[in-house]
N, C-alpha and C positions, 0 to 999 in steps of 0.2 A: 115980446122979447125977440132981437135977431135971432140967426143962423150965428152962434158961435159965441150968442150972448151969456153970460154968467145968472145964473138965482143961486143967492146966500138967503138959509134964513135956520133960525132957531128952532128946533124941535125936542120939547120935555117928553121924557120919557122915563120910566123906571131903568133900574140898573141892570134887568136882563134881557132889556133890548138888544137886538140884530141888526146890526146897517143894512149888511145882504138880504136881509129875511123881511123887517120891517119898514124900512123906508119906502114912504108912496113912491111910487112908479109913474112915470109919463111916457108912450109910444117918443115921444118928437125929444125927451130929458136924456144924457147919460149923468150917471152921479159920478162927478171928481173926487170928490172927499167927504167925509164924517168920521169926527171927532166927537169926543167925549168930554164934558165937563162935570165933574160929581157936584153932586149941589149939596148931597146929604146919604145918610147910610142905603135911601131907599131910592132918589132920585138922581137925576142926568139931563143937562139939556145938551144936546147933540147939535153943532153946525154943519151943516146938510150945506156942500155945494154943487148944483148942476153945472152942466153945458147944454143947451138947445141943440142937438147934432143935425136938425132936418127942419125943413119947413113943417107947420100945419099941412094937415090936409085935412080935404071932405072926409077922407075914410077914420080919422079921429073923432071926427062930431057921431060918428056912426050908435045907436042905441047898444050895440052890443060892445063896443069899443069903452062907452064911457061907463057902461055898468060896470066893466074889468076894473076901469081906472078906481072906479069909488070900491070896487069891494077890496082892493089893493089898499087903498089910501085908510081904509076904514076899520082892514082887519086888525092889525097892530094895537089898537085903542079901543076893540072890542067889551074887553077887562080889566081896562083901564079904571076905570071907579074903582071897581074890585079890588086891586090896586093900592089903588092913595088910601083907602080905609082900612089894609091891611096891618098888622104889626112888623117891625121892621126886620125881625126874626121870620118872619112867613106864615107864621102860625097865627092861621084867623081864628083859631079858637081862645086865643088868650084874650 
């Protein structure tokens, strides 16, 4: 992707996801937009659009750099099973 190139892409989620809180994060990405689509009482698929604001660099391939990125990218969906097997109400005990 350029300097100033656009990534759209679709991201399912439950209904109490965060844009600011849960969207993966990229050092070299700013996020333009995410919106909401309701798909059902308990889901959402979310259009997630960047901008590339900087080149790559070495110091993003870095071990510590990409471990950020995945624990970023990974937390949101931690619970996510959890989740989809949930009742729509929240209550896993029913």
């Amino acid at each position: 992707l350029k300097v100033d190139g656009i990534l759209a892409y679709l991201l399912p989620a439950t209904l109490d996801f965060q844009a600011d809180r849960d969207v993966p994060k990229h050092p070299a990405l700013r996020i333009l937009d995410c919106c909401a689509q309701p798909i059902s009482t308990k889901y959402a698929r979310y259009l997630v659009v960047m901008r590339k604001a900087r080149p790559w660099s070495h110091s993003d391939a870095g071990l510590q750099v990409r471990a950020q990125i995945r624990a970023a990218a990974d937390a949101p969906f931690a619970a996510f099973k959890q989740k989809i097997f949930e009742p729509a109400g929240g209550d896993a005990s029913a």
